[in-house]
N, C-alpha and C positions, 0 to 999 in steps of 0.2 A: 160269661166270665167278666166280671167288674174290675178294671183298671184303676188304681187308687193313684191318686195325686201325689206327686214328689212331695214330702211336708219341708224337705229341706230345699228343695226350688235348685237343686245343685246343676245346672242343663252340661252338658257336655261330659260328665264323669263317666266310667264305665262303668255300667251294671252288669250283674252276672245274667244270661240270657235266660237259665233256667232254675232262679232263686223262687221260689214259692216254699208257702207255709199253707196248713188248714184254718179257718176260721173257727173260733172258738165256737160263736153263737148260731154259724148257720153251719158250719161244717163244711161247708163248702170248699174245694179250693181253689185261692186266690193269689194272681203272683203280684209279688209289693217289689216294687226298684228299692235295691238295695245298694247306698251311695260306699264306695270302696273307702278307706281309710286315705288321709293323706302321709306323704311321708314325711318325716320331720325332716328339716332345712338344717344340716349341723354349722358351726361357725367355720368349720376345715372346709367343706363344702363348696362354700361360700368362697373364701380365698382361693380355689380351684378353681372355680369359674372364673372371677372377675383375671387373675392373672394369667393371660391367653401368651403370655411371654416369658421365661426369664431372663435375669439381664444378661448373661452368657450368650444367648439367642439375638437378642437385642444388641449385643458390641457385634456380633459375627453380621448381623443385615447390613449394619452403619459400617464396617470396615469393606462389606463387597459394595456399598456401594461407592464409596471413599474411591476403592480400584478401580468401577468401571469411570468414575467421575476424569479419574488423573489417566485412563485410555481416551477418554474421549475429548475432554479438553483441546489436548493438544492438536487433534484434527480439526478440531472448531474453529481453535486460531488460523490453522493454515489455511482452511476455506474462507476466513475473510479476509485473510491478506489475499489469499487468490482473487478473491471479486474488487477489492482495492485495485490489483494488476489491472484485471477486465477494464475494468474503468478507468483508468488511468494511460491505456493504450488507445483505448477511444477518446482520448481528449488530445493525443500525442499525435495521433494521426489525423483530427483535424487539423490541427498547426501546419501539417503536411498542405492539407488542401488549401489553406493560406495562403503559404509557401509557392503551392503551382500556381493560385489564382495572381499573385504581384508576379510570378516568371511569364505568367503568358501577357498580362499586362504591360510590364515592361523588362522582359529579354532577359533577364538577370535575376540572381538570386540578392534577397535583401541583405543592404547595409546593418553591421551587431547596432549603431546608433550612427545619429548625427549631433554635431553639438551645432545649436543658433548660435550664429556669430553678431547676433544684435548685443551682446554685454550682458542677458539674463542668464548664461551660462545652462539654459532650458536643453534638453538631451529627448532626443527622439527614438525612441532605442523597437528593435525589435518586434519588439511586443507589441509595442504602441499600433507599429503598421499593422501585425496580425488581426489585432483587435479590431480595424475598420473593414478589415475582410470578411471577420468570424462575428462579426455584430457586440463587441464585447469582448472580456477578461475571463466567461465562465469558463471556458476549457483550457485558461493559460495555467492552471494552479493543479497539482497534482491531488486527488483524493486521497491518501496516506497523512499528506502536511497539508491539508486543506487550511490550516491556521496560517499557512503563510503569504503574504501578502505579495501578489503582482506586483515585481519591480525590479530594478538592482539585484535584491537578495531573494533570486525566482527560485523556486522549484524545479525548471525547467531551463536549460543551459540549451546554446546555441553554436554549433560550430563554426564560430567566426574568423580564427584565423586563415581556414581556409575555403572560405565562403562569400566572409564579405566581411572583412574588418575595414572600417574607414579610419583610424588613428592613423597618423602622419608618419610617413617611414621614408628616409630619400633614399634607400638602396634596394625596395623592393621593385619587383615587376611592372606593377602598377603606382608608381611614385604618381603622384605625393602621399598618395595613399599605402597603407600597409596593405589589401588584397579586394581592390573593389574598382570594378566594378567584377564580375563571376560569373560567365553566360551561361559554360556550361564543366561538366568535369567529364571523364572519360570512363568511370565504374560509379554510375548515380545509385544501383544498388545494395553496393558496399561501401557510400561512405554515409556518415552520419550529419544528420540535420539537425534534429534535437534532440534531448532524450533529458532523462531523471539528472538533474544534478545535486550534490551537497555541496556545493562551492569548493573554497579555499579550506573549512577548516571540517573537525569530526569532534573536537573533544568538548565543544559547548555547547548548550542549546539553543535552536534558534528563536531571538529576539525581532518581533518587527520593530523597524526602524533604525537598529543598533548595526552599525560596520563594525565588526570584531573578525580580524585575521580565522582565530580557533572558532568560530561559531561555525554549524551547519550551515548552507545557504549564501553563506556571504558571499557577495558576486559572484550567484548564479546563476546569472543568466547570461554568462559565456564558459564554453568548454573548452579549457584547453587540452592539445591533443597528445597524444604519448611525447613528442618530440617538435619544440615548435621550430619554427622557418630559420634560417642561418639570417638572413635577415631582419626577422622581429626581435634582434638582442638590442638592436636600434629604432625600436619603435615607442615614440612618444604619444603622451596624449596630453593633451591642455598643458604641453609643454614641459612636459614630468616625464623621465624614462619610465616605460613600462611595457617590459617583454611579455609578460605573461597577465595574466586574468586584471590582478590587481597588485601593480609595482611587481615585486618579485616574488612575488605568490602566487600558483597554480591554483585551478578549481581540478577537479576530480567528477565524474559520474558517479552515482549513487546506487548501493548498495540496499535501496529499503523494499525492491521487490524479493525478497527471497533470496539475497545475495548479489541481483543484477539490477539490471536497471531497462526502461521501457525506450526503446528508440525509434526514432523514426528516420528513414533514410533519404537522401535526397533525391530518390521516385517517386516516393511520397507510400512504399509499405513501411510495416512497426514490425519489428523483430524484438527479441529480448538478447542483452551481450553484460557480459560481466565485466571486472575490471581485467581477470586473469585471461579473458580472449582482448581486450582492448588496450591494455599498455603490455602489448607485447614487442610493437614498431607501428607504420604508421600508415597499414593499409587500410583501415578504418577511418581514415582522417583527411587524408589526402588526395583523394580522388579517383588517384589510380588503381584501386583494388589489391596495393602492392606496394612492399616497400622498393622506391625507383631512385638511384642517387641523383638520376640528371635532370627529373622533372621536379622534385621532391629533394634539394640538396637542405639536408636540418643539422641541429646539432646533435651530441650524444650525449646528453645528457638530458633526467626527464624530469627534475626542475633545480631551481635553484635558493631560493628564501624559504627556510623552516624544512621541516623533514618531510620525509616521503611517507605516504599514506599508509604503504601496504608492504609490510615487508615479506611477504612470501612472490611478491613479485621482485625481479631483478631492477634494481632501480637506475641501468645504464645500458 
């Protein structure tokens, strides 16, 4: 039996398996691939296929995912604030190791500054010393305000009134000085060394180089404590009364970890403390783990120029 050639070359169509016809001239029979019909393509069809959506369909994708977007967000942010923290307590607690290396070097915790008394009015503050310890300024600056500039108006505040303030006071303990020299305190791991500051103000943003009261930041880089020293209400500096951080303006610790702030204590571990555990009185601050009237006589009140921070806190 003789196989005839596609005449239409169609390969792939289906043929019927057992289409055959007889030959006219031989009589024979022979089976011929017979190509199936195609189907016509309508125009409705055609818009069936290409439209694999409608827009009803289409608003219901884009609004689930709109929801899972606005679930998921807001974890996203809190994991990079979270690793902001991380990293931010690992830069607070090198300062710590600073901090031990000038105590074991020399006996004492460090002076907030010194001012040169050659006429350049040059200020040696803090930082400055940490910096010859730690090799550097990289770990003085918080990751959150990485834009701020090591200085005066720091990121990181320093518990100097009762640590190591050297401004001039003649009715403190250690006259002439306000609280220095500081060898040792009596609860190293409840009180505070450094930690996250916003300075003096909350309602501007922080400018480098600009002293503004309202600014974030503004002197920094001393923290004053819930309640300063009965003493320091007579404490000068370059000859200018100034109780507290800057003239009669308090700094405050900073609220940009998650409501707290990173601390490091004078053992040299990092905890986290808010402002609603730390201006409550002044065992954070003071050495004693405790508030004590006899070692620890302050005033009561918890500041005095411009308003109080926080008013869910008691501010007396």
């Amino acid at each position: 039996m003789k196989r005839l050639r596609d005449p239409h070359h169609l390969a792939g169509i289906q043929i019927p398996g057992d289409c055959h016809r007889r030959s006219r001239r031989s009589g024979r029979g022979v089976f011929i691939r017979q190509p199936t019909a195609r189907r016509p393509w309508s125009a409705a069809s055609l818009r069936s296929a290409d439209s694999a959506f409608t827009l009803i369909e289409l608003l219901v994708v884009v609004s689930i995912i709109a929801l899972l977007m606005a679930m998921l967000l807001p974890g996203l942010k809190r994991a990079r604030w979270q690793a902001q923290s991380v990293r931010c307590g690992a830069s607070v607690r090198q300062l710590g190791v600073g901090m031990n290396m000038y105590q074991n070097e020399y006996g004492m915790f460090p002076a907030h500054q010194w001012i040169l008394t050659d006429g350049s009015d040059t200020r040696i503050r803090w930082f400055n010393v940490m910096a010859s310890y730690l090799g550097g300024f990289k770990v003085q600056s918080c990751p959150s305000v990485s834009h701020w500039e090591v200085g005066r108006n720091n990121s990181y505040g320093y518990n100097y009134k009762y640590l190591g303030s050297a401004r001039d006071n003649e009715l403190s303990p250690t006259c002439p000085l306000e609280n220095f020299p500081v060898q040792l305190v009596r609860a190293p791991s409840q009180t505070i060394a450094f930690g996250d500051s916003d300075g003096t103000g909350w309602k501007k943003d922080h400018v480098n180089g600009v002293n503004d009261v309202d600014m974030y930041g503004n002197h920094g880089y001393t923290l004053d404590p819930t309640y300063i020293p009965e003493y320091s209400v007579q404490t000068f500096s370059g000859g200018d009364l100034e109780p507290y951080a800057w003239h009669a303006y308090r700094t405050y610790i900073s609220t940009r970890h998650l409501g707290g702030s990173n601390i490091c204590f004078a053992d040299g571990h990092v905890g986290t403390l808010t402002p609603q555990k730390v201006y409550v009185d002044n065992r954070y601050w003071n050495g004693c783990g405790r508030e004590d009237p006899v070692r620890d006589p302050h005033v009561d009140y918890k500041f005095q120029g411009g308003e109080w921070r926080f008013p869910d806190i008691v501010a007396k």
